[in-house]
C-alpha positions, 0 to 999 in steps of 0.5 A: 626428798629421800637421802641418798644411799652413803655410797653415792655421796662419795665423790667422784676421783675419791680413791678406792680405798677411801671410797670402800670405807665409805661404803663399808660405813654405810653398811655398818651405820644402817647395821647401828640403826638396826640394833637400837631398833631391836634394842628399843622394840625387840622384834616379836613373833607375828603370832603370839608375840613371843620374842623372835631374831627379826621382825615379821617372822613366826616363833618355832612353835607357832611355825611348827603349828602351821598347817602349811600346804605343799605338794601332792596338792590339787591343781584346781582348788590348791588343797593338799592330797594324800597322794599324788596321781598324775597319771591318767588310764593312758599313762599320760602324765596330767597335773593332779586334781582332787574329786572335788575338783572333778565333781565341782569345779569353781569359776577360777583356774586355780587357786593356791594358799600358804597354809590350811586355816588353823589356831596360827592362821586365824590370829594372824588373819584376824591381827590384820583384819581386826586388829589393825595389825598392818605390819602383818600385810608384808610377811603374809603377802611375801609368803603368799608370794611363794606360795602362789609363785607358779599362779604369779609367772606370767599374771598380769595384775592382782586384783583384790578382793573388794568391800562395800564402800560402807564396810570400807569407811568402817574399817578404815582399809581392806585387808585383801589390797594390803595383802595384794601390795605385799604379794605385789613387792615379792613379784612383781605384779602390779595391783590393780584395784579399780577392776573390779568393785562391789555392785551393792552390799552384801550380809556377813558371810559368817555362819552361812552354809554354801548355798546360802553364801552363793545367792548372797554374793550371786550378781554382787561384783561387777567390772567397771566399763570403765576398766573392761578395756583392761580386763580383756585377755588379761591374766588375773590373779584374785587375792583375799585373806580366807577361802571359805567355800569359795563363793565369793571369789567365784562370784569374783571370777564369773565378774571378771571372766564375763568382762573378757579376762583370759585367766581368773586364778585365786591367791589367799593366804589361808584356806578352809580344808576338810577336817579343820572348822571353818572360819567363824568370824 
């Protein structure tokens, strides 16, 4: 049974002065605990380890290497622009979109990143995910929260990305429903694993170009009948780690389109823009 916070273990009819300074010592107890924390584990950067104030946060110069992703950016595929254009020939304002977006538009809505992937993104994706860093999941998921806010208002459920069964019993866990659980604590929104699963096992993704990655995941990923009830016009959200070319989480989305949702849009935490390489393991 978890303890009660100090301030409820004042009784009833204690006089307020006393019970203020009951409460006041609650604050000052965990405010204890929390120094003999830091002094026993001082908190370090997410990144590379450096010292930092608090836990879960990056040093100032891994921050200032992050390659974060703000406005003018596409509307569909979520990568940063040089300029906005919000206004068609007839002067109407519309959200802008990118020529990639025009010339290729992917299964989901829209799809939005905290940051480009880069040095900073890579070690703290691969911490996570190779690294059994699971301390990483929160800060990530609570900064993908921020940055995929618009996506998340009016989203019904996060559906991590899923692993083959092998490839789960290998690693132990999946990193894109540890991420789905921080962005789930920030939001809000629940996650919802069962929704989708993966129908067979496909190779690595590493190394292959984009058609080679589409016929890997093509049929890949299936909804459960089981879950199509909950699928129906409902307002999903996919969340991973990387996006890449996008196969995968195309692949997802046509999955989950196909069983009736309403609404497929992509959340991850780092994506692959033009001039930064692409991830390689």
């Amino acid at each position: 049974m978890d303890n009660p916070p100090a301030h409820d273990l004042v009784p009833e009819g204690t006089p307020a002065s006393f019970a203020r300074l009951a409460r006041r010592g609650g604050g000052l107890a965990r405010a204890l605990g929390r120094r003999l924390i830091d002094v026993a584990l001082p908190p370090v950067c997410m990144a590379c380890r450096g010292a930092v104030d608090a836990p879960g946060c990056l040093c100032a110069a891994c921050w200032s290497r992050m390659d974060f992703i703000t406005a003018p950016l596409c509307d569909r595929l979520g990568i940063p622009l040089a300029y906005a254009t919000d206004a068609g020939f007839d002067g109407a304002r519309r959200a802008p979109l990118s020529a990639l977006a025009l010339s290729d538009p992917p299964a989901y809505g829209r799809a939005r990143a905290v940051a480009a992937y880069g040095d900073v993104a890579r070690d703290l994706i691969h911490g996570l995910k190779y690294a059994d860093r699971l301390d990483l999941a929160a800060p990530l998921g609570a900064m993908m929260g921020r940055a995929g806010a618009e996506l998340l208002e009016g989203a019904q459920a996060l559906v991590p990305v899923p692993l083959h069964g092998l490839r789960l019993f290998r690693r132990r866990f999946n990193q894109s429903a540890a991420l789905a659980q921080g962005v789930a604590k920030v939001s809000g929104v629940p996650v919802r694993h069962e929704l989708l699963e993966r129908a067979r096992r496909t190779t690595p993704q590493v190394g292959l170009d984009r058609a080679a990655r589409l016929r890997n995941v093509a049929g890949a990923f299936r909804v459960p009948e089981a879950a199509r009830g909950e699928v129906t016009g409902r307002a999903l959200i996919l969340v991973d780690d990387v996006l890449t070319t996008g196969a995968t989480l195309d692949a997802c989305a046509k999955a989950l389109l196909r069983a009736g949702a309403a609404r497929v849009d992509v959340l991850v935490f780092a994506r692959v823009v033009d001039g930064v390489p692409a991830p390689i393991s």
